[in-house]
ROTI-842192 format. One record per residue (C-alpha): x, y negated, z; residue in three letters; residue number from 1. Coordinates in pm, whole numbers. Layout:
<rs>
[r [X,Y,Z],ALA,NUM]
...
</rs>
This chain:
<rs>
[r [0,0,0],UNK,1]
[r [137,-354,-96],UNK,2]
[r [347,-425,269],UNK,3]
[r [575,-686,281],UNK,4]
[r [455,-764,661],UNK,5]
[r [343,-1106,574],UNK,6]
[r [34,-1303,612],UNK,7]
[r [-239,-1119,462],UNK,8]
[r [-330,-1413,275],UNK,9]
[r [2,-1411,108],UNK,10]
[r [-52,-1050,76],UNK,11]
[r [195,-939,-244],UNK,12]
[r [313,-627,-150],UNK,13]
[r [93,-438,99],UNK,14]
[r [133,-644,428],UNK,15]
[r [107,-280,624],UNK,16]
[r [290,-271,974],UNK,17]
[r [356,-138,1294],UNK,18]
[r [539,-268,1565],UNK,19]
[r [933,-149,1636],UNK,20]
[r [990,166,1467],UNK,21]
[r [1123,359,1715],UNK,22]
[r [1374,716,1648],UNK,23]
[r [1584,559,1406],UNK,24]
[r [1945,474,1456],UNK,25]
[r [1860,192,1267],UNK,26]
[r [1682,13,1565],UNK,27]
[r [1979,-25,1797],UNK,28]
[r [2325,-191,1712],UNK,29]
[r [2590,5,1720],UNK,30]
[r [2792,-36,2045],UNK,31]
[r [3216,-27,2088],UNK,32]
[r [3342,326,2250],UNK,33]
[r [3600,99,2459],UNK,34]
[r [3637,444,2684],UNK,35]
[r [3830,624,2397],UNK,36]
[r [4090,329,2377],UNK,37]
[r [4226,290,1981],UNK,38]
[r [4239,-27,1786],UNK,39]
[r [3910,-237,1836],UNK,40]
[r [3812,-252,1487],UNK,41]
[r [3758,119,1528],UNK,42]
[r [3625,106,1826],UNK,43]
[r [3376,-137,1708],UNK,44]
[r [3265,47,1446],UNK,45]
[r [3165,328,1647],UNK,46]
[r [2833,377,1762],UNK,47]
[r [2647,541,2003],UNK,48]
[r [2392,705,1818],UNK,49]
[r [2311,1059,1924],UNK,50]
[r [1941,1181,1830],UNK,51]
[r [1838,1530,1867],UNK,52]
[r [1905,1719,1573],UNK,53]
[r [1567,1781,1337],UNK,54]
[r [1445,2133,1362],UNK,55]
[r [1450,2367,1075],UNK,56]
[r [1113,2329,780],UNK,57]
[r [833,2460,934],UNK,58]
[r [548,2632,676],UNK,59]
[r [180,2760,746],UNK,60]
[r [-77,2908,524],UNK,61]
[r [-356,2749,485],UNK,62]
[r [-697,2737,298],UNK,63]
[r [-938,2417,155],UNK,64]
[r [-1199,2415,-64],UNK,65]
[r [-1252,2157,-384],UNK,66]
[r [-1486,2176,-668],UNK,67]
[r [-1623,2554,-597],UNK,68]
[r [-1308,2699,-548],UNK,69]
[r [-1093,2816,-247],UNK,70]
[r [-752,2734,-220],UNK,71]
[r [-475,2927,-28],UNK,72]
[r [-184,2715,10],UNK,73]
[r [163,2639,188],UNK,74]
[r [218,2343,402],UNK,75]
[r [589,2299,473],UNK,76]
[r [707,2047,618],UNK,77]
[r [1084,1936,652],UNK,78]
[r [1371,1719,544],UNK,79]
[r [1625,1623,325],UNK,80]
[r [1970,1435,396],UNK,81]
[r [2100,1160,226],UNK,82]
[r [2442,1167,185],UNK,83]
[r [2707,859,132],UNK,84]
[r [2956,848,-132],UNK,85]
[r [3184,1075,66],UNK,86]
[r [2960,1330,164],UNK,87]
[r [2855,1192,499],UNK,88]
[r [2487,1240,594],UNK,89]
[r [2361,863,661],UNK,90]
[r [1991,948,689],UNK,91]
[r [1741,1250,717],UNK,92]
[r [1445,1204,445],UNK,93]
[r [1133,1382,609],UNK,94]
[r [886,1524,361],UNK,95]
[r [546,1743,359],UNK,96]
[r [507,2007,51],UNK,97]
[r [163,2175,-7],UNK,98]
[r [222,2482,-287],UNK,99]
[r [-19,2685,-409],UNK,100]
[r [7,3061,-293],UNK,101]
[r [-9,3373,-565],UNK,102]
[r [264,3420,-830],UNK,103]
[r [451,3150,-982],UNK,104]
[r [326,2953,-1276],UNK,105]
[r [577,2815,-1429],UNK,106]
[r [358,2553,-1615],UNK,107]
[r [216,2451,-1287],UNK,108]
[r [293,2061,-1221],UNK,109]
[r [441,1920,-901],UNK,110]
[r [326,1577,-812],UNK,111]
[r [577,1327,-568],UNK,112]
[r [405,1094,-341],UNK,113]
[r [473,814,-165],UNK,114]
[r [328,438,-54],UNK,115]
[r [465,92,5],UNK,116]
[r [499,-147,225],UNK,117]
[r [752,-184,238],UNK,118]
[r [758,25,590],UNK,119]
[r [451,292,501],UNK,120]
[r [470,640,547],UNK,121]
[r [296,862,272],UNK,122]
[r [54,972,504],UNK,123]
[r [-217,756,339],UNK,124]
[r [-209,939,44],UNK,125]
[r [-158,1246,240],UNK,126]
[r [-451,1240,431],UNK,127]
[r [-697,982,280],UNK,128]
[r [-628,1046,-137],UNK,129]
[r [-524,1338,-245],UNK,130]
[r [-382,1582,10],UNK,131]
[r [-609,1862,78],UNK,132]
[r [-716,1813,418],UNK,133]
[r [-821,1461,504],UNK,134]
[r [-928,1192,774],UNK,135]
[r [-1167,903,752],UNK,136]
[r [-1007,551,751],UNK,137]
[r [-1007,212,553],UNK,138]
[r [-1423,177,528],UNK,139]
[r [-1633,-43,711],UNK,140]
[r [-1730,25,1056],UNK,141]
[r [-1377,294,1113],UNK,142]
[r [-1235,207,1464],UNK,143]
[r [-869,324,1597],UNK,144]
[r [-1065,625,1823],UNK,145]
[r [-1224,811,1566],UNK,146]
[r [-1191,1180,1569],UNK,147]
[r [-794,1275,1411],UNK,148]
[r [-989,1600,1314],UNK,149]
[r [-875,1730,971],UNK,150]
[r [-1157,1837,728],UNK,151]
[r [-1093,1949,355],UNK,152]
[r [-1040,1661,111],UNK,153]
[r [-1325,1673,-214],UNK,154]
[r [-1080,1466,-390],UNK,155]
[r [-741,1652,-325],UNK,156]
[r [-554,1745,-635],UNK,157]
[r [-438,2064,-545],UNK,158]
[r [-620,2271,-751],UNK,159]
[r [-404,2139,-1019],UNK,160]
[r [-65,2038,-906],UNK,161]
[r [163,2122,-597],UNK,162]
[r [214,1797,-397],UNK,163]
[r [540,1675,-180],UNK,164]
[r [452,1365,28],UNK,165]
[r [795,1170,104],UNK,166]
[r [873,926,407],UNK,167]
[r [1132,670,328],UNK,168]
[r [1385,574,618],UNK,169]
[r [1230,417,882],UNK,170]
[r [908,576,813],UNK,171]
[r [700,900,940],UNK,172]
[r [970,1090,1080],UNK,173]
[r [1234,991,889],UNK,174]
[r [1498,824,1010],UNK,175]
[r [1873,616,962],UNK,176]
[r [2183,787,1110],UNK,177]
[r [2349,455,1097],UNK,178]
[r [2362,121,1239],UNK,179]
[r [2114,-147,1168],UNK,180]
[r [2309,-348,958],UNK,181]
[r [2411,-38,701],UNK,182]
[r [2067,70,738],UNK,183]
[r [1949,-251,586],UNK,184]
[r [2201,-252,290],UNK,185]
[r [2152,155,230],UNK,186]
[r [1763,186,278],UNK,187]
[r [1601,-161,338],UNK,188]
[r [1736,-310,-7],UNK,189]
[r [1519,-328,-362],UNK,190]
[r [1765,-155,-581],UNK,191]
[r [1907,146,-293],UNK,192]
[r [1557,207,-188],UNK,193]
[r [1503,349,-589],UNK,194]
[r [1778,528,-608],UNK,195]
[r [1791,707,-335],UNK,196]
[r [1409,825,-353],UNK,197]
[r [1448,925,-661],UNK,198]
[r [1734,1150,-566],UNK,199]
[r [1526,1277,-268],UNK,200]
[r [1264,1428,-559],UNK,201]
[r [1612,1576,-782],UNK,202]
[r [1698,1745,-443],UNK,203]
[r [1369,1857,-312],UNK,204]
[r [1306,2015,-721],UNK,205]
[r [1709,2161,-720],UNK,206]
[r [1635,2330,-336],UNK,207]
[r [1299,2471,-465],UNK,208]
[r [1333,2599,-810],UNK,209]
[r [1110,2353,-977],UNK,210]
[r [1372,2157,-1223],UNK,211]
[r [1151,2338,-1508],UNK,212]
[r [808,2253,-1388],UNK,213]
[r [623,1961,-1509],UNK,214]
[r [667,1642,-1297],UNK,215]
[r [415,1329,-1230],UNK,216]
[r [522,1034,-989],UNK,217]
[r [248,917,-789],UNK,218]
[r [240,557,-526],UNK,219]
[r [5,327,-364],UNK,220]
[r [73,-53,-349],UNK,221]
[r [452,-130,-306],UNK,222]
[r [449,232,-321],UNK,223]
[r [316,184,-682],UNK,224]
[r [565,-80,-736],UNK,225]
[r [847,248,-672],UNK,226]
[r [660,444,-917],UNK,227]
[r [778,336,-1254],UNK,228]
[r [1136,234,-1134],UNK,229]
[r [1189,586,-999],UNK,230]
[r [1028,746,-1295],UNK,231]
[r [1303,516,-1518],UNK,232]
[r [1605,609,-1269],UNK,233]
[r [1516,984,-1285],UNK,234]
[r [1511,950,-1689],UNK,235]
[r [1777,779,-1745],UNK,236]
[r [1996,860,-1457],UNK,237]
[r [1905,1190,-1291],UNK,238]
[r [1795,1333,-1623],UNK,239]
[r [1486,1478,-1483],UNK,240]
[r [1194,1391,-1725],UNK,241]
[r [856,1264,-1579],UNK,242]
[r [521,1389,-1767],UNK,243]
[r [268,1131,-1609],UNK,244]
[r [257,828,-1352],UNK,245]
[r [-40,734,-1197],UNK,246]
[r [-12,419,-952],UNK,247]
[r [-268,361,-673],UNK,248]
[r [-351,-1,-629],UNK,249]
[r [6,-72,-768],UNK,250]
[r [198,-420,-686],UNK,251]
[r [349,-435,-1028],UNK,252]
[r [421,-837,-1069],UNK,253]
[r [452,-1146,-815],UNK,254]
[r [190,-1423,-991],UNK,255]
[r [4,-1449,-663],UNK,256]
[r [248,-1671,-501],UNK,257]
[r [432,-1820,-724],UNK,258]
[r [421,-2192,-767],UNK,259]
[r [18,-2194,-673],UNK,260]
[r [61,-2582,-693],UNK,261]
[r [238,-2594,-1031],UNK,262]
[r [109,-2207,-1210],UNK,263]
[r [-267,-2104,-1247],UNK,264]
[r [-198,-1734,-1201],UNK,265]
[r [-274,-1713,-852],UNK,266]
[r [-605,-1838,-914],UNK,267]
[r [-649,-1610,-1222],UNK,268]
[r [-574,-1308,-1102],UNK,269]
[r [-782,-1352,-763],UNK,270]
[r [-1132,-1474,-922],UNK,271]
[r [-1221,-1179,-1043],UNK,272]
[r [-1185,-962,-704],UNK,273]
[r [-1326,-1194,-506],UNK,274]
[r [-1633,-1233,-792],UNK,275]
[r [-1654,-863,-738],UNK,276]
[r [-1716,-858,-357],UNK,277]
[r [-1971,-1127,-420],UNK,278]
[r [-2153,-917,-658],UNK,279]
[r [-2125,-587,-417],UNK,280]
[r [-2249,-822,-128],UNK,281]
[r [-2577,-928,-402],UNK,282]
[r [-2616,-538,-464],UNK,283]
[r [-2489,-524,-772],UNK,284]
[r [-2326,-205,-950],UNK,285]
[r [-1994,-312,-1043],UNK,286]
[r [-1846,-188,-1360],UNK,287]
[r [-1612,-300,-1650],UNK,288]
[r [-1969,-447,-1833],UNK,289]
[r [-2053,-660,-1548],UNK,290]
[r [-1703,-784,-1484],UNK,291]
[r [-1612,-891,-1823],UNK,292]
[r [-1771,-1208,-1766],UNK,293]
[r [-1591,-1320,-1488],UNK,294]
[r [-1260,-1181,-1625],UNK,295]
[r [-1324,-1365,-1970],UNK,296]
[r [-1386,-1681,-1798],UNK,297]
[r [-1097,-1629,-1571],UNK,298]
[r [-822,-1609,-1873],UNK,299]
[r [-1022,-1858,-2073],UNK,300]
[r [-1182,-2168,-1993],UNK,301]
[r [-1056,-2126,-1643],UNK,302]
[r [-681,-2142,-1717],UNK,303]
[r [-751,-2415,-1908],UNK,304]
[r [-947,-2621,-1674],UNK,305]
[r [-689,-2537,-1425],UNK,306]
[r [-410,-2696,-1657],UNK,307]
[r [-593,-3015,-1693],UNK,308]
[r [-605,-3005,-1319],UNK,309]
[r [-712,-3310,-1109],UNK,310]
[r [-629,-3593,-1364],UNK,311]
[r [-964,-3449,-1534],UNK,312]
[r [-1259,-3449,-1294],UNK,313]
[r [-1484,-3301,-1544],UNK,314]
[r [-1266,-2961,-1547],UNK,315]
[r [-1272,-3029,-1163],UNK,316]
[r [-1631,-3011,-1153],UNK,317]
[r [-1643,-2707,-1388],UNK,318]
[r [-1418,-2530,-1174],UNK,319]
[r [-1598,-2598,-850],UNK,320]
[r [-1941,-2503,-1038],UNK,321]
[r [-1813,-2151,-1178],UNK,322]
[r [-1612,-2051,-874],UNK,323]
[r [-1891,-2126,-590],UNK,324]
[r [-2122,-1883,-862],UNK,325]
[r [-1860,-1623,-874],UNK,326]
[r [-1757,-1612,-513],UNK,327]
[r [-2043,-1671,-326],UNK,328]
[r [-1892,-1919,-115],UNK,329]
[r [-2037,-2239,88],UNK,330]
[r [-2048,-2544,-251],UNK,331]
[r [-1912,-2773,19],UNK,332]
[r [-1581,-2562,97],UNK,333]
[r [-1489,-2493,-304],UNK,334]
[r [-1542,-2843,-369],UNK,335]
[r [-1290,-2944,-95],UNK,336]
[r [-1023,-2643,-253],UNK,337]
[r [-1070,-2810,-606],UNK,338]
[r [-1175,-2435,-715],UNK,339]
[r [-857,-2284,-593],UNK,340]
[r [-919,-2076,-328],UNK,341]
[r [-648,-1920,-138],UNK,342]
[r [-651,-1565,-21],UNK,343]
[r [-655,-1701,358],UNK,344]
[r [-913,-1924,352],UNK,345]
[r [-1077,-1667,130],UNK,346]
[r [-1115,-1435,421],UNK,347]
[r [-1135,-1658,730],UNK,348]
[r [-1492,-1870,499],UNK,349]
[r [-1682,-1569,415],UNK,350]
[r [-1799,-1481,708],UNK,351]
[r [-1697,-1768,975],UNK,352]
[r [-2070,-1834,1017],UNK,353]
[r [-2110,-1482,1157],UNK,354]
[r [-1799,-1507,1329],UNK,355]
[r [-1643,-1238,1141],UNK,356]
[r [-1341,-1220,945],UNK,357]
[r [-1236,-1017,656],UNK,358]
[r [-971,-814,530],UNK,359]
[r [-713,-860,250],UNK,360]
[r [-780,-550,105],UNK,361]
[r [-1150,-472,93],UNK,362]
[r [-1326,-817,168],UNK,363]
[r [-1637,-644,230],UNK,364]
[r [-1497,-490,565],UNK,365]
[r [-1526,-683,833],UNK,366]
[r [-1437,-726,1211],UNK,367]
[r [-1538,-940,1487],UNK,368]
[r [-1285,-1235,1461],UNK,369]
[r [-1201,-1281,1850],UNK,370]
[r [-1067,-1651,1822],UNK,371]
[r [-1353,-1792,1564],UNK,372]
[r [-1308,-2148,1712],UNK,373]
[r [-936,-2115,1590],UNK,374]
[r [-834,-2345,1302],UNK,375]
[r [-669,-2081,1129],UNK,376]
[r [-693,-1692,1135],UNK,377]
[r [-514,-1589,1444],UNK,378]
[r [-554,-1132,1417],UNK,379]
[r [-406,-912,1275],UNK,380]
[r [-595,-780,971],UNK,381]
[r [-911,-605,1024],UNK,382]
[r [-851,-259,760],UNK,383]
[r [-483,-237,908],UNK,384]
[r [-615,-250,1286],UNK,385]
[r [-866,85,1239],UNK,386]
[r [-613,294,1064],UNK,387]
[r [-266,308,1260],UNK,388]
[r [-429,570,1522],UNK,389]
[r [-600,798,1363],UNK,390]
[r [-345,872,1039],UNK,391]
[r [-46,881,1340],UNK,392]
[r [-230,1089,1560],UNK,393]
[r [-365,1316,1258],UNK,394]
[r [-39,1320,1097],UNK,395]
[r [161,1427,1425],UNK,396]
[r [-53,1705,1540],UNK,397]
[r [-33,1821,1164],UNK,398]
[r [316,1811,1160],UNK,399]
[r [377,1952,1536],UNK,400]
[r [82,2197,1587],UNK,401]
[r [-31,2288,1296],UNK,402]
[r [268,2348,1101],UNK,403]
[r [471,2410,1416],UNK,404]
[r [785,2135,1298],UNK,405]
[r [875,2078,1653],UNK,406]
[r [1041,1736,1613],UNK,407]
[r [1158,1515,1894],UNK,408]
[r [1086,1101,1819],UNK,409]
[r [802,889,1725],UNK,410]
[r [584,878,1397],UNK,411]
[r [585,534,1249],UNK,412]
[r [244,534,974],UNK,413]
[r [331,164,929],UNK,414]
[r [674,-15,1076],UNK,415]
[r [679,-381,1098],UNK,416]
[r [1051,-383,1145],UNK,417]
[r [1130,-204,838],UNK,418]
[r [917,-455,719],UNK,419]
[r [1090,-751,885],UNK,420]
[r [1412,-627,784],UNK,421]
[r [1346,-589,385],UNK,422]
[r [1568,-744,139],UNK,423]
[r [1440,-1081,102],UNK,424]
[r [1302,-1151,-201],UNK,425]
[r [1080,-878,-276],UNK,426]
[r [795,-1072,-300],UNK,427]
[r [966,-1208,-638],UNK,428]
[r [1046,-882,-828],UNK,429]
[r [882,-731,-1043],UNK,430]
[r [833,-334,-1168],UNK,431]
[r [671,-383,-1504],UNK,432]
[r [993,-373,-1696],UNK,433]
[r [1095,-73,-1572],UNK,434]
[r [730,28,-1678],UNK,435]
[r [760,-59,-2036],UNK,436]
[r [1073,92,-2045],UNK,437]
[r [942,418,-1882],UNK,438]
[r [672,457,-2136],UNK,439]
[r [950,364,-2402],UNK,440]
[r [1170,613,-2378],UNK,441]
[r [900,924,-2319],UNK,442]
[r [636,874,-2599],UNK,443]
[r [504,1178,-2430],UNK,444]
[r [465,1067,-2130],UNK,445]
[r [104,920,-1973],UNK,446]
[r [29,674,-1731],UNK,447]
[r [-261,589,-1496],UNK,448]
[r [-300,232,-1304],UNK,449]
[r [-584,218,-1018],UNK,450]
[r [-732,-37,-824],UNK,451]
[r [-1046,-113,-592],UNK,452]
[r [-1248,-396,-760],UNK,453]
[r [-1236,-574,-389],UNK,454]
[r [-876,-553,-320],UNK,455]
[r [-664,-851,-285],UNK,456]
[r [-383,-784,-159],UNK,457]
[r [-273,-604,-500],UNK,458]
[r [-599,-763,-756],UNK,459]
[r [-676,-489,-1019],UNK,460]
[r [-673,-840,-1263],UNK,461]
[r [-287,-827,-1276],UNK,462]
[r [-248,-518,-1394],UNK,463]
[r [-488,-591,-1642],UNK,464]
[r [-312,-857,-1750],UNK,465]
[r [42,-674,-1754],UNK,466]
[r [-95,-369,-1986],UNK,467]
[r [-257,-669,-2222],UNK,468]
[r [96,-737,-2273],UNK,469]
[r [257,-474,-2298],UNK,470]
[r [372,-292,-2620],UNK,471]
[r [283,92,-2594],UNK,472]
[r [436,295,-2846],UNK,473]
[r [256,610,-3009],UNK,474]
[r [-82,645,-2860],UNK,475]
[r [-167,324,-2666],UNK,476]
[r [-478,544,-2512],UNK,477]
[r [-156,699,-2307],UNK,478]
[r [-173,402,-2090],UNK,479]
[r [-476,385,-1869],UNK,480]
[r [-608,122,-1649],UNK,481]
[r [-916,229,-1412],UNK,482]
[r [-1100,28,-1149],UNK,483]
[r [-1365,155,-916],UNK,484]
[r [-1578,-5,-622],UNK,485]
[r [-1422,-12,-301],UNK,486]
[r [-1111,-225,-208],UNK,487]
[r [-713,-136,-186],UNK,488]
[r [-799,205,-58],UNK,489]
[r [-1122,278,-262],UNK,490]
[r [-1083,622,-235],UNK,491]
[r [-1226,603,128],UNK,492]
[r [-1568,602,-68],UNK,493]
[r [-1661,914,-189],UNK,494]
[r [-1828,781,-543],UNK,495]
[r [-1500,623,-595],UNK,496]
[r [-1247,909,-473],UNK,497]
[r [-1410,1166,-755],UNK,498]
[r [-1442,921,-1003],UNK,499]
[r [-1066,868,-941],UNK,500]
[r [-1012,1221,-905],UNK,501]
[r [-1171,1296,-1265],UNK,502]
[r [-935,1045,-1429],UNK,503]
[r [-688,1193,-1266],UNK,504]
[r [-715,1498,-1384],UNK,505]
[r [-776,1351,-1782],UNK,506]
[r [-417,1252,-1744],UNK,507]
[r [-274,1636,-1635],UNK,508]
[r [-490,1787,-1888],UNK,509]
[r [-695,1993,-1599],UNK,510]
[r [-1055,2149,-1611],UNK,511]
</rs>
C-alpha cells in the first residue's frame, strides 16, 4: 500500500505505519566493544547485536476451498539471507510459501508478493487479497478487536498459481543484522531495496526448483511501485523472465504533489476519485460508463481552466461550479479552494458536520474524529487504525501456531521507522519507466493495473493517464487497467475481490 509515513493528505506512496519496529538490529546503534581493547576505529565499528538465531522453515498441510473446489496445500514459512559483497549475511528475508500438494506440474505458475509502504509487510495481500485463508479488515465499521480467526479466502488465487509472500527488512519478521546506519544505505534506499528483492525471488526459485516454472510479480501501493522495477532487474539482470505483472492500487508516478501551486496534475488526477465517492455516497453504481464524464472533464476543460487560473474568474467560476457537482462538497468551501481541493481538507470537509473524518484511502470509511473542534486533522488515519491488530495478531498465530515457525521477536504489519528512515526523495520517483521498459523487452509478457475507484492515496486516474501514454508494443490489449468500487484495498468487498479475481485470472490464462 502507498506508505511513505506522511500526512495522509500528502498521501503518495501508501502512508502505512507502525510505531518502532522492534527485532531488528537496525533499531539500535551499534555500540564500541571498549572491553576487547584494539584500535578504536575497530572497536567502534563493532556492535552489540546478538538476536536469537531464526528457527528452521516450518510447513503444514492445509486445505481451503474456492470456486467448488478443495484445495490441499503447503504453508511454509521461513527465510532467506541476504548476503554482502563478501559473503557476509547482513539481513534475514522472512517469507510465507503456499504450494499446491499432488505431483509437480511443471507448467504450474508461481506468483511473488509483496506491498509498500515503504515499511509494510505482505501480510495484506496475504490475508486480505489473495492468500487462501483470510481476515476481515479495511471496510467500514472494522475495529482493531475483531476476531484474528482465519476463514478461507473466495478470492485466493491458489487454484491457479503457488504464492510466496515476502517481508522486506524491517518488516514482518524480517529483520537487519546490521547497524542502523548500514541498514538505511543496504535496505532503506530506492535503488538497494530493488535489487535485493528481486534476488530474494532468484533465491527462493534456485532453493525450490522452480527456475523453469512460469513467474508473475504481484504488489500493492509502493508495493506496486516495486513491481515493474523488480520485474526489469530480474530480466535484465538476474535473467529470470517474468510472464505477467499485476499491480494492486500501484503508486506508479509522483503528480500528486508536485508543484500543486504551479502544475494542475494534482487536481487532475484527484477529481475523479473523489467524484466517485460522491456518486457511491448518491447510490450510484460506479463503472467506466458513469465515470467517463468526470474523467473527460478532468483532462479537458478542467486542465484548461486550471491553466488560466485566477487571472480568469470566469474559469474560476467554472471550476468551482463543476467541482462542488462532482464532489459533493459544501459550494461555500470549493469556492474558498478556487476548485482545488487538497486531499486534507478533502477528508477533514466531508464529514466535519457529523464530526467524522475520513480516510485517505476509501473516503467512504469513516471514524469518529475525536478533536472535531481542531483546526486541522489531528488522528491518525481512520482505515490504518482498524487494521494493525487484527493482520499482526492473525499473521503471528499463523506463523507460530499454525505453522509451528517458533520465532523469537516482534511482527511489524506496518513500521513507521522504516518509514521515517526511507531514502528521502521517494515521494519524487517514479516506476513507469521501468514499466515501459518491462513490457519492451517481453512482448510476451502481460500486465494488470488495479485500483479502488475511492482511493486517494494512489488515484486509479494516474495510472490511467500513464498507460494513455505509454507505447505498448505487439498487442496493446496486453496491458490492462481495471478499477472496481471500493477504495485502496477494494478487495475487502466481496463484489470487488471476484471481479478482481476474474481479471486476474484472464491474465494467467486460468478457467
Amino acid at each position: 500500500m502507498r506508505k511513505l509515513i506522511v500526512a495522509a493528505a500528502a498521501a503518495v506512496v501508501l502512508s502505512f505505519g507502525l510505531p518502532a519496529a522492534q527485532a531488528s538490529a537496525a533499531d539500535d546503534p551499534p555500540k564500541a566493544d571498549a572491553a576487547k581493547g584494539g584500535d578504536k576505529k575497530d572497536a567502534d565499528k563493532k556492535s552489540d547485536i546478538d538476536l536469537p538465531p531464526f528457527p528452521a522453515d516450518a510447513s503444514v498441510k492445509q486445505v481451503t476451498h474456492v470456486a467448488g473446489k478443495t484445495l490441499n496445500y503447503t504453508a511454509t514459512v521461513g527465510s532467506l539471507p541476504v548476503r554482502d559483497e563478501k559473503g557476509k549475511k547482513v539481513a534475514e528475508v522472512v517469507f510465507t510459501a503456499y504450494t499446491l500438494d499432488g505431483p509437480r506440474d511443471p507448467n504450474r505458475p508461481v506468483t511473488f508478493a509483496f506491498n509498500g509502504g515503504p515499511g509494510a509487510a505482505s501480510v495484506y495481500l496475504n490475508l486480505g487479497a489473495i492468500g487462501p485463508k483470510r481476515v476481515q479488515f479495511g471496510a467500514q465499521g472494522d475495529a482493531p478487536s475483531d476476531s484474528a480467526a482465519l476463514v478461507d479466502n473466495p478470492g485466493t488465487w491458489l487454484d491457479f498459481t503457488d504464492m510466496v509472500f515476502i517481508d522486506p527488512v524491517g518488516t514482518g519478521f524480517s529483520r537487519s543484522l546490521v547497524d542502523k546506519d548500514e541498514s538505511k544505505k543496504r535496505f532503506y534506499s530506492i535503488k538497494p531495496d530493488i535489487e535485493y528483492l528481486s534476488r530474494i525471488v532468484y533465491d527462493w526459485l534456485l532453493k525450490n526448483g522452480r527456475m523453469a516454472s512460469p513467474k508473475y510479480i504481484t504488489g500493492e501501493s509502493y508495493g506496486g511501485y516495486r513491481v515493474p522495477r523488480i520485474t526489469y532487474f530480474l530480466q535484465t539482470r538476474l535473467g529470470v523472465g517474468i510472464n505477467g505483472m499485476v499491480a494492486v492500487s500501484p503508486y506508479l508516478e509522483p503528480p500528486m504533489d508536485q508543484a500543486p501551486e504551479f502544475s494542475p496534475m494534482p487536481w487532475i488526477t484527484t477529481l475523479p476519485s473523489m467524484a466517485a465517492a460522491n456518486y457511491e455516497r448518491q447510490g450510484k453504481t460506479l463503472s467506466p460508463a458513469q465515470m467517463k464524464e468526470v474523467e473527460d472533464y478532468a483532462r479537458g476543460e478542467f486542465a484548461a481552466d486550471l491553466l488560466r487560473g485566477r487571472r480568469d474568474p470566469a474559469a474560476v467560476d467554472r471550476i468551482v461550479a463543476k467541482v462542488t457537482a462532482y464532489t459533493g462538497l459544501n459550494p461555500a468551501f470549493v469556492k474558498r479552494s478556487g476548485g482545488r481541493i487538497e486531499i486534507g481538507a478533502f477528508l477533514r470537509e466531508l464529514y466535519r458536520d457529523q464530526g467524522r473524518i475520513a480516510s485517505v484511502y476509501d473516503s467512504n470509511v469513516t471514524q469518529e474524529d475525536p478533536f472535531p473542534w481542531a483546526p486541522d486533522g489531528r488522528r491518525n488515519d481512520p482505515i490504518l487504525d482498524a487494521i494493525i491488530a487484527p493482520t499482526t495478531s492473525a499473521m503471528v498465530d499463523f506463523d507460530t501456531r499454525v505453522v509451528g515457525w517458533k520465532v523469537e521477536g516482534r511482527f511489524n504489519a506496518l513500521s513507521y521507522e522504516v518509514g521515517n528512515d526511507w531514502e528521502k526523495g521517494v515521494e519524487a520517483t517514479e516506476a513507469s519507466p521501468d514499466l515501459r521498459q518491462a513490457i519492451a523487452a517481453d512482448p510476451k509478457m502481460k500486465v494488470l493495473i488495479v485500483h479502488g475507484w475511492d482511493d486517494l492515496s494512489c488515484p486509479y486516474f494516474v495510472s490511467r493517464l500513464v498507460i494513455d501514454q505509454m507505447a505498448i508494443p505487439g498487442d496493446a490489449g496486453r496491458v490492462k487497467l481495471a478499477v472496481y468500487p471500493g477504495g485502496h484495498m477494494f478487495y475487502s468487498r466481496p463484489a470487488s475481490q471476484a471481479a478482481f479475481r476474474a481479471d486476474v485470472m484472464a491474465v494467467f490464462g486460468a478457467k
